[in-house]
PyMOL CGO cylinders between C-alpha atoms (Angstrom):
from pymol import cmd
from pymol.cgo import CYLINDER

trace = [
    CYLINDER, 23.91, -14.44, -9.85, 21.91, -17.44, -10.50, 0.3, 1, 1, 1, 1, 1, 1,
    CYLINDER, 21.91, -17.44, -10.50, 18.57, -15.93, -9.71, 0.3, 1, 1, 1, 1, 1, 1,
    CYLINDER, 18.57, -15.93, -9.71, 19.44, -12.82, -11.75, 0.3, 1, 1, 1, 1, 1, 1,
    CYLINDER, 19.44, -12.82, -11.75, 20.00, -14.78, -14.70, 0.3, 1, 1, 1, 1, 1, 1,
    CYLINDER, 20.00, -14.78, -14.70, 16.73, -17.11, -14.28, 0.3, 1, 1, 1, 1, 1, 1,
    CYLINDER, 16.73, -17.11, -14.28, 14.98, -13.83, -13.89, 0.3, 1, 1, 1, 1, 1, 1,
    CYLINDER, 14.98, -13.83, -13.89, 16.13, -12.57, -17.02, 0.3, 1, 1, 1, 1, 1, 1,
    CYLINDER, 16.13, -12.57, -17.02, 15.77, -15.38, -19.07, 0.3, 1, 1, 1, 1, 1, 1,
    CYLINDER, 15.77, -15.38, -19.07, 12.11, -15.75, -17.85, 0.3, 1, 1, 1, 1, 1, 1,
    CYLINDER, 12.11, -15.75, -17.85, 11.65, -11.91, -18.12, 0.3, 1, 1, 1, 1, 1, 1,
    CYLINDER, 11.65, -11.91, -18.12, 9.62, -11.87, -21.12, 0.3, 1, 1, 1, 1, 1, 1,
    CYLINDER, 9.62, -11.87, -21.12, 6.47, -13.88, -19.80, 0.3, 1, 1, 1, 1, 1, 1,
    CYLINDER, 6.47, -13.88, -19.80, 4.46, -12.68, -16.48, 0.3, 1, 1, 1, 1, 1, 1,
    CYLINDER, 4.46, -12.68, -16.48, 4.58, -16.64, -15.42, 0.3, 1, 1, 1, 1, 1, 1,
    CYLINDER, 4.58, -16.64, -15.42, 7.99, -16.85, -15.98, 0.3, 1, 1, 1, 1, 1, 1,
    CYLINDER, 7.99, -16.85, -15.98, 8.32, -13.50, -13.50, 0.3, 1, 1, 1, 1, 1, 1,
    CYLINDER, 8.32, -13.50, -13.50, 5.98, -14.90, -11.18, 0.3, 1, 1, 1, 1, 1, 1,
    CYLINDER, 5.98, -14.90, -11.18, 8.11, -18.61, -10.81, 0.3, 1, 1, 1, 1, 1, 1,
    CYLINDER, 8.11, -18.61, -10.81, 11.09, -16.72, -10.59, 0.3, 1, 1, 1, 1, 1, 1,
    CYLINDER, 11.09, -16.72, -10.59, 10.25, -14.71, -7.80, 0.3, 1, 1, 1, 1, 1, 1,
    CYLINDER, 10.25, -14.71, -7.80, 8.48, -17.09, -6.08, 0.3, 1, 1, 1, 1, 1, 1,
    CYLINDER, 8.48, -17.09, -6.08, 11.71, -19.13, -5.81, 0.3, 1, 1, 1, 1, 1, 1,
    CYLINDER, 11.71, -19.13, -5.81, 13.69, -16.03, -4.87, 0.3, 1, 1, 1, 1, 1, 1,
    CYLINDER, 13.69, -16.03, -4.87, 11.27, -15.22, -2.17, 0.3, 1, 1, 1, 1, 1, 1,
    CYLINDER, 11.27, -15.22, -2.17, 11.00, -18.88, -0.62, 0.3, 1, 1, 1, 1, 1, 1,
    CYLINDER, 11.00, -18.88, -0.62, 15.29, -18.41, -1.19, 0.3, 1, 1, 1, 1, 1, 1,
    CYLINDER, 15.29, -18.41, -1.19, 15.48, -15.11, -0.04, 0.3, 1, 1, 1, 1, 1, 1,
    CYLINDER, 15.48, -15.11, -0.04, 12.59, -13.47, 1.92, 0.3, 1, 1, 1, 1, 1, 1,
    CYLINDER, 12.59, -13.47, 1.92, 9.84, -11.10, 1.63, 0.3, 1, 1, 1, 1, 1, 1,
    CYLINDER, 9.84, -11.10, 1.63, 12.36, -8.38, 1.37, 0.3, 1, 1, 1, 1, 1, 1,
    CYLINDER, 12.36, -8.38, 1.37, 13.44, -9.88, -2.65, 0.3, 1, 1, 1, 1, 1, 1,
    CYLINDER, 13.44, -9.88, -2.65, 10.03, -10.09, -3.45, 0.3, 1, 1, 1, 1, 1, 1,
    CYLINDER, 10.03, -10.09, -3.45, 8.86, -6.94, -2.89, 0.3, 1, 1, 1, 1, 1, 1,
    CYLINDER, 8.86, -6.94, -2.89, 11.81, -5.33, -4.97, 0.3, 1, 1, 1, 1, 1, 1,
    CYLINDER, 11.81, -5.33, -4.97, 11.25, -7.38, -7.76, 0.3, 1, 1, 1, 1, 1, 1,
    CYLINDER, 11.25, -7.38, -7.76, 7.12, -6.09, -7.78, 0.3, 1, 1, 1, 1, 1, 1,
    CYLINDER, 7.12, -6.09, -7.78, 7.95, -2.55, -6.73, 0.3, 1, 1, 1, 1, 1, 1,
    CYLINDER, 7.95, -2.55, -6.73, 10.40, -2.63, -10.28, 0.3, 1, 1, 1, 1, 1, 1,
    CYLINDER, 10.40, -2.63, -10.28, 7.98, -4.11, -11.96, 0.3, 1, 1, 1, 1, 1, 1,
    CYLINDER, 7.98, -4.11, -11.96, 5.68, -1.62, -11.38, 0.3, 1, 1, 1, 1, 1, 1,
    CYLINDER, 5.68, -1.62, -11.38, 8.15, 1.17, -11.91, 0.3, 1, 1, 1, 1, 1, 1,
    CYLINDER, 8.15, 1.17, -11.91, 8.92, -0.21, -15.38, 0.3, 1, 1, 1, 1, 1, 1,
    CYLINDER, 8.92, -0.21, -15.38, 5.03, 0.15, -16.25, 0.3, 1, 1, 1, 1, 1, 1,
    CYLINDER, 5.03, 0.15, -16.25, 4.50, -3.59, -15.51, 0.3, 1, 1, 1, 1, 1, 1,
    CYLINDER, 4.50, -3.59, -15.51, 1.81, -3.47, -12.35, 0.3, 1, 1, 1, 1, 1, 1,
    CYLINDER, 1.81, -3.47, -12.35, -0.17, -6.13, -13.07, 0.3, 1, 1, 1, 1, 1, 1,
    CYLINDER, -0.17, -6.13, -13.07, 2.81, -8.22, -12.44, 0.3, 1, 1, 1, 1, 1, 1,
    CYLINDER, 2.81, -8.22, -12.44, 3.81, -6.26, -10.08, 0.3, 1, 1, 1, 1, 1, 1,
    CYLINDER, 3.81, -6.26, -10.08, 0.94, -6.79, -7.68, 0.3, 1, 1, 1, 1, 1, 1,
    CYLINDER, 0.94, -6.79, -7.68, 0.70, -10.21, -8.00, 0.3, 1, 1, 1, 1, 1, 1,
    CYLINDER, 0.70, -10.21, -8.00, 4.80, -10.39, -7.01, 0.3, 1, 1, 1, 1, 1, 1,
    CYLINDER, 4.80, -10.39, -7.01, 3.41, -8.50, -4.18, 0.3, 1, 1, 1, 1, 1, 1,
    CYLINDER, 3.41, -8.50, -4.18, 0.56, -10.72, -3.42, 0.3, 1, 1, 1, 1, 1, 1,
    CYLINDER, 0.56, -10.72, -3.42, 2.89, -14.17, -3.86, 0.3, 1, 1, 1, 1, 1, 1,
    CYLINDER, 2.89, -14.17, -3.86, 5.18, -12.97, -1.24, 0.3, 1, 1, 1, 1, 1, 1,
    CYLINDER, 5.18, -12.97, -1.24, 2.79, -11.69, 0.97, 0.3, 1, 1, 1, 1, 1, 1,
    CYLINDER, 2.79, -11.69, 0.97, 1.37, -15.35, 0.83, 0.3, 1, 1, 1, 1, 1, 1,
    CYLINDER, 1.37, -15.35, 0.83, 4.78, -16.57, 2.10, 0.3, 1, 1, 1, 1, 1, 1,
    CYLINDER, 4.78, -16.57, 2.10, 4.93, -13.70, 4.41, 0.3, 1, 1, 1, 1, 1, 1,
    CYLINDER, 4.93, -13.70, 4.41, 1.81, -12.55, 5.88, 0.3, 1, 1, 1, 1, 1, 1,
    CYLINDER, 1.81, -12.55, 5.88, 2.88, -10.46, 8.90, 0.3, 1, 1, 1, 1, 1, 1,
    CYLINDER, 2.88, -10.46, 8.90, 4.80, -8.11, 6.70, 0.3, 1, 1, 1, 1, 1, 1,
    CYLINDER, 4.80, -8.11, 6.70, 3.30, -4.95, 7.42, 0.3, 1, 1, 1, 1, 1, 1,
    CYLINDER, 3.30, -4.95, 7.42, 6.07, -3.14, 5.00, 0.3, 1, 1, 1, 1, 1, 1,
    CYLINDER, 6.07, -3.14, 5.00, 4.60, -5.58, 2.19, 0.3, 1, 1, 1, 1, 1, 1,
    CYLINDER, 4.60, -5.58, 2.19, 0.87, -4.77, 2.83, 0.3, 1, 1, 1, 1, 1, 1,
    CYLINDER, 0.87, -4.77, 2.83, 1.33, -1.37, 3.27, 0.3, 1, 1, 1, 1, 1, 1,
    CYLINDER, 1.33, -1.37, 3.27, 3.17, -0.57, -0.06, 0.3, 1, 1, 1, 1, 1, 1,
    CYLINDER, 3.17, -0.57, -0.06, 0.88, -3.45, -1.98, 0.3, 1, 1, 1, 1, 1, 1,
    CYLINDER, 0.88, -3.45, -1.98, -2.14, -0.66, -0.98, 0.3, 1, 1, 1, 1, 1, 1,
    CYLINDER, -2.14, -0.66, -0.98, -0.14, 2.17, -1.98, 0.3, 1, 1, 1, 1, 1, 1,
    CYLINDER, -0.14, 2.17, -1.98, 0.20, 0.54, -5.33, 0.3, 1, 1, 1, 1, 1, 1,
    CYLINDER, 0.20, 0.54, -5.33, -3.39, -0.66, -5.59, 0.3, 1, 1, 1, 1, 1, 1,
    CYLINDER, -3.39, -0.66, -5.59, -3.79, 2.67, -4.71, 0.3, 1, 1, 1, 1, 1, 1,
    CYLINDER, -3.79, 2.67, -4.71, -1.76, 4.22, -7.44, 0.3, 1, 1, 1, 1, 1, 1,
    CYLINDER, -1.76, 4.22, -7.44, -4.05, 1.84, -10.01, 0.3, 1, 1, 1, 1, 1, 1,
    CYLINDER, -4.05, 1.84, -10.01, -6.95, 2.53, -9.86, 0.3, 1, 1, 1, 1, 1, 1,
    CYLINDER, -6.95, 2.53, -9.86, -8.20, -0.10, -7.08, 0.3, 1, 1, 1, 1, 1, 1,
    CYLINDER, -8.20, -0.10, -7.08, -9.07, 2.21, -3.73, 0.3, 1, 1, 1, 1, 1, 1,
    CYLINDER, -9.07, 2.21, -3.73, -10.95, -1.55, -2.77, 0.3, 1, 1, 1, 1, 1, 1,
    CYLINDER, -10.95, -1.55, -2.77, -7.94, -3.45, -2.75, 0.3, 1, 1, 1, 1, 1, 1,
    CYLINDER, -7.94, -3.45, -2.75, -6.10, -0.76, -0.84, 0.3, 1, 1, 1, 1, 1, 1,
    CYLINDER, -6.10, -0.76, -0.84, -7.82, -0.65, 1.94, 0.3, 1, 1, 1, 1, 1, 1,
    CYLINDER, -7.82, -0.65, 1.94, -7.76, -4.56, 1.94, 0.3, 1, 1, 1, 1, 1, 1,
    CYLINDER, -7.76, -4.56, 1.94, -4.18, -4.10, 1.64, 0.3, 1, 1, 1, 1, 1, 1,
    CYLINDER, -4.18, -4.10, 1.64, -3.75, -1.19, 3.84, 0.3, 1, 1, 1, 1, 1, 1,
    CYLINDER, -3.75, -1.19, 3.84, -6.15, -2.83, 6.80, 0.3, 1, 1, 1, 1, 1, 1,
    CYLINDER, -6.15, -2.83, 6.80, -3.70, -5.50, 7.27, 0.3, 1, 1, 1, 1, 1, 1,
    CYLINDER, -3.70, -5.50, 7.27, -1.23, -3.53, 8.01, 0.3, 1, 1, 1, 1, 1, 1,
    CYLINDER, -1.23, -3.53, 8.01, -2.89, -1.59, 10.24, 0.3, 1, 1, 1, 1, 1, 1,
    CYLINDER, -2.89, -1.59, 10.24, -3.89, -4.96, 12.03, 0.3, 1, 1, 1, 1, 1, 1,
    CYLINDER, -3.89, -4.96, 12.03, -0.42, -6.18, 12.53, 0.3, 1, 1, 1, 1, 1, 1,
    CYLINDER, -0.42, -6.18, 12.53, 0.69, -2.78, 13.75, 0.3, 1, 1, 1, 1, 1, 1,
    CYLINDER, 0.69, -2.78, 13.75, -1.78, -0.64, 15.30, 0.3, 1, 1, 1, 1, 1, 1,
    CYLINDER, -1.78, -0.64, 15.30, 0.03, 1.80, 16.55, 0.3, 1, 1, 1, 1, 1, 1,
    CYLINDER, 0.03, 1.80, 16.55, 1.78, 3.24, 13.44, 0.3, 1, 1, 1, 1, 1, 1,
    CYLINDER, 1.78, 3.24, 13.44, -0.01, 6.61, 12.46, 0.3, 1, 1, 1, 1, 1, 1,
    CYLINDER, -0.01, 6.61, 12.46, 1.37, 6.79, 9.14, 0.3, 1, 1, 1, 1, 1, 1,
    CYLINDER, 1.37, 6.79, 9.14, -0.61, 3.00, 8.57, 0.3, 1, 1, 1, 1, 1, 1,
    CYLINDER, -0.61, 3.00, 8.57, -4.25, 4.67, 9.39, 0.3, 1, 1, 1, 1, 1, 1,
    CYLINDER, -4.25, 4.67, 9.39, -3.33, 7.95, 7.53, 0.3, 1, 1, 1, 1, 1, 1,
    CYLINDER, -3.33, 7.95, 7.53, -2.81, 5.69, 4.21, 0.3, 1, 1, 1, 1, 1, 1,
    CYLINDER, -2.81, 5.69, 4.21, -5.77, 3.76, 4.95, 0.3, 1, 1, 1, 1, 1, 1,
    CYLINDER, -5.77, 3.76, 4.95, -7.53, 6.91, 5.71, 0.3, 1, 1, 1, 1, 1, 1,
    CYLINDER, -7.53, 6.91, 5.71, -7.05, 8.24, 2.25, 0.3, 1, 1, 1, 1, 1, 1,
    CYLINDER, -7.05, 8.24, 2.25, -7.72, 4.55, 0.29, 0.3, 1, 1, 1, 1, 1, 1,
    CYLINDER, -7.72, 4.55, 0.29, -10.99, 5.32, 2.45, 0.3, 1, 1, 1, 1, 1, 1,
    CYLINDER, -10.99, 5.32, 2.45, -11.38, 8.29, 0.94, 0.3, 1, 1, 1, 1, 1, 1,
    CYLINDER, -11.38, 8.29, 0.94, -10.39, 7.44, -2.70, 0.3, 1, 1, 1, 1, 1, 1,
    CYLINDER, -10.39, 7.44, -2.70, -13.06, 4.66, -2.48, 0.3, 1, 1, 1, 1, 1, 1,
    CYLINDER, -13.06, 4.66, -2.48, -15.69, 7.46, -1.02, 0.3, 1, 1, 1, 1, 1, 1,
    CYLINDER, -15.69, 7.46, -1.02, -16.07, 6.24, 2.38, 0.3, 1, 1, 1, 1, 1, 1,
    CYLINDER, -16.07, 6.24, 2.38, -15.66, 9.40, 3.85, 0.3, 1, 1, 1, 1, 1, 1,
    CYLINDER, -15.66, 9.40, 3.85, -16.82, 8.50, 7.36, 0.3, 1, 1, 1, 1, 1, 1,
    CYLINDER, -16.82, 8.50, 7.36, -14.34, 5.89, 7.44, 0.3, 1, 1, 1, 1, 1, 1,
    CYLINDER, -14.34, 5.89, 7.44, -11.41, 8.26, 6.12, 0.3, 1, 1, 1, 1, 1, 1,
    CYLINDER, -11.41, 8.26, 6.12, -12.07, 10.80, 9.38, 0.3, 1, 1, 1, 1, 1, 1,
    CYLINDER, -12.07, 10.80, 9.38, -11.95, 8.07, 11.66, 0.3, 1, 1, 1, 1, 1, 1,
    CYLINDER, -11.95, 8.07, 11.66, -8.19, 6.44, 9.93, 0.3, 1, 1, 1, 1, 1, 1,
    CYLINDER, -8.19, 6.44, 9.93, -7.08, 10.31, 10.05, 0.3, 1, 1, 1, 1, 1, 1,
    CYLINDER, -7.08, 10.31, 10.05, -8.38, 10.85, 13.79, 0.3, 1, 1, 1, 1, 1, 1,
    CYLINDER, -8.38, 10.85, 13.79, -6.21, 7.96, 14.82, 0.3, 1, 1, 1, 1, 1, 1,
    CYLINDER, -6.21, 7.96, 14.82, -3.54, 8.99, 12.51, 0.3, 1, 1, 1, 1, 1, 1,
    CYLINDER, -3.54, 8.99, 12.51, -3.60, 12.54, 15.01, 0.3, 1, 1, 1, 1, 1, 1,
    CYLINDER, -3.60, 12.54, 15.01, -4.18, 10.94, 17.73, 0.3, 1, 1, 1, 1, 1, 1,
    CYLINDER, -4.18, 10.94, 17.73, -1.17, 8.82, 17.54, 0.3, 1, 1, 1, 1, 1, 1,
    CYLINDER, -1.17, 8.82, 17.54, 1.05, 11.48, 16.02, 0.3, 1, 1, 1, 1, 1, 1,
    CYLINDER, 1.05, 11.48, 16.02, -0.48, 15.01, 17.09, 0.3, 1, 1, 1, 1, 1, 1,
    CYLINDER, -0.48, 15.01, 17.09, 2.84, 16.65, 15.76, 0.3, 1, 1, 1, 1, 1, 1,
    CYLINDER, 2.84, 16.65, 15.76, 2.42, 15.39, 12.07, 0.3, 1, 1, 1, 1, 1, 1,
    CYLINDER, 2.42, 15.39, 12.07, 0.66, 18.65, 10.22, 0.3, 1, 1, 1, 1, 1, 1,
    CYLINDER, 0.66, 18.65, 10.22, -0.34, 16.46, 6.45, 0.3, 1, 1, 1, 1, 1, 1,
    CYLINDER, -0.34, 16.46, 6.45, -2.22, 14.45, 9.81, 0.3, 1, 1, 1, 1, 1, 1,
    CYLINDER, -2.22, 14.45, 9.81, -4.08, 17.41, 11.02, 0.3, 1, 1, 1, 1, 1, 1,
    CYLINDER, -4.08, 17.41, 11.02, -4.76, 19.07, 7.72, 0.3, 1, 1, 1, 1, 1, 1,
    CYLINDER, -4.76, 19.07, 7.72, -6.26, 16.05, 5.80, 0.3, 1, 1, 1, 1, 1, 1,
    CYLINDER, -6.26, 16.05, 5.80, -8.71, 15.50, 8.82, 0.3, 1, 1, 1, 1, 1, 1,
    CYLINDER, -8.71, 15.50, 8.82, -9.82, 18.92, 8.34, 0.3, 1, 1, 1, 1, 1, 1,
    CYLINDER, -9.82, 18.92, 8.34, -10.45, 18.84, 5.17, 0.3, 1, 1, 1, 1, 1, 1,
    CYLINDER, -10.45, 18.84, 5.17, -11.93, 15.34, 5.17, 0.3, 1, 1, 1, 1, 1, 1,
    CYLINDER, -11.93, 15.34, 5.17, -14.12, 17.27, 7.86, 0.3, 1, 1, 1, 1, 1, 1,
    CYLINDER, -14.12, 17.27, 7.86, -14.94, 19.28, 5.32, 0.3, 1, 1, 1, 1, 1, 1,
    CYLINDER, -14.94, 19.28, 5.32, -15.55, 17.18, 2.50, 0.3, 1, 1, 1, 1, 1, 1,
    CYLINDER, -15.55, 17.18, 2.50, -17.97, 15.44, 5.54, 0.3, 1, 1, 1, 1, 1, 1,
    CYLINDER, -17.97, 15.44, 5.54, -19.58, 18.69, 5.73, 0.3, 1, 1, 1, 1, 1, 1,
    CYLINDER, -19.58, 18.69, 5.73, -19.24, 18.98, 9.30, 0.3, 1, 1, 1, 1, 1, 1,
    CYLINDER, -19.24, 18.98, 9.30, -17.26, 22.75, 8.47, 0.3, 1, 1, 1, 1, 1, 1,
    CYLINDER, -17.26, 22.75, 8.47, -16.04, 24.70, 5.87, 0.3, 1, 1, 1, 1, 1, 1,
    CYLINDER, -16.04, 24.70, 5.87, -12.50, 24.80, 4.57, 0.3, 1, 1, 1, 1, 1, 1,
    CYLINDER, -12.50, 24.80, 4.57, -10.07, 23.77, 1.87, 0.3, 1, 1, 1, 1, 1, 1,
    CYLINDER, -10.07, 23.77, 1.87, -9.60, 20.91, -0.78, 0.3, 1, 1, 1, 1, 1, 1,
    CYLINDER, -9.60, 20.91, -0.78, -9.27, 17.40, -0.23, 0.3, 1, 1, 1, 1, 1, 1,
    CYLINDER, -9.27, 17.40, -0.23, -6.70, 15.71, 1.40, 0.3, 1, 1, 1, 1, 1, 1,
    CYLINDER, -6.70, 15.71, 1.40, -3.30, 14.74, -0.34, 0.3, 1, 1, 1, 1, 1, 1,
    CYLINDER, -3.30, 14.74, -0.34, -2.02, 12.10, -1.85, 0.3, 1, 1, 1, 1, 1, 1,
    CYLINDER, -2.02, 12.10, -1.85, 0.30, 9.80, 1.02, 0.3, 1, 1, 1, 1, 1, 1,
    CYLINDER, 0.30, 9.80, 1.02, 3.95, 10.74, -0.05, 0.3, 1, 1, 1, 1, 1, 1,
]
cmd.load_cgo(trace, "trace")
């Protein structure tokens, strides 16, 4: 109840959010932090948001949860760069997740980098040949390659 009402109370100023948290994280884990900046960011706050993200992920660095929704957010605003920052950590802590390359596959793409999108969504398939959004956004980032012919882009990562 304690940190709920500091939170509060400091509410109104982005420094105030970001001293709160950071005490809630060191209190309480990464798992706090990230709730805090993925509410922020719901409530239209991302800038504050992100660098909730950022704090905790500076307490806990091997979170590959925390990096992978911090590039999904980045992501979301505008900053494909920062995503695939983001979204190559993860991938380096857990390189065997396909759903990891698939999201870095389309910050790749966001940001251009086309050739480096086909190779995240190759792995992606490779890892999980089952998954179809997999398979269909390397053919059309195929496409977009020029290597064939064939539909739109790929999606947006649900």
């Amino acid at each position: 109840m304690l940190i709920h009402t500091k939170i509060r109370r400091y509410a109104k100023s982005p420094l105030g959010i970001i001293l709160s948290v950071a005490f809630a994280v060191f209190a309480f884990g990464f798992f706090f932090g990230g709730v805090i900046g993925k509410w922020l960011v719901n409530i239209g706050r991302p800038s504050e948001g992100i660098a909730v993200y950022r704090l905790a992920l500076s307490v806990y660095p091997w979170n590959t949860a925390g990096h992978n929704d911090l590039g999904l957010i980045l992501m979301r605003h505008g900053d494909p760069q920062g995503a695939i920052d983001a979204l190559r950590k993860a991938v380096e802590l857990e390189p065997d997740v396909a759903r990891l390359h698939h999201h870095l596959g389309f910050a790749y793409f966001e940001n251009g980098d086309v050739d480096e999108a086909v190779q995240e969504f190759q792995e992606a398939v490779r890892l999980d040949p089952e998954h179809e959004d997999y398979r269909s956004d390397l053919e059309m980032a195929i496409v977009v390659r020029g290597e064939a012919k064939g539909p739109a882009p790929p999606t947006r990562p649900r």
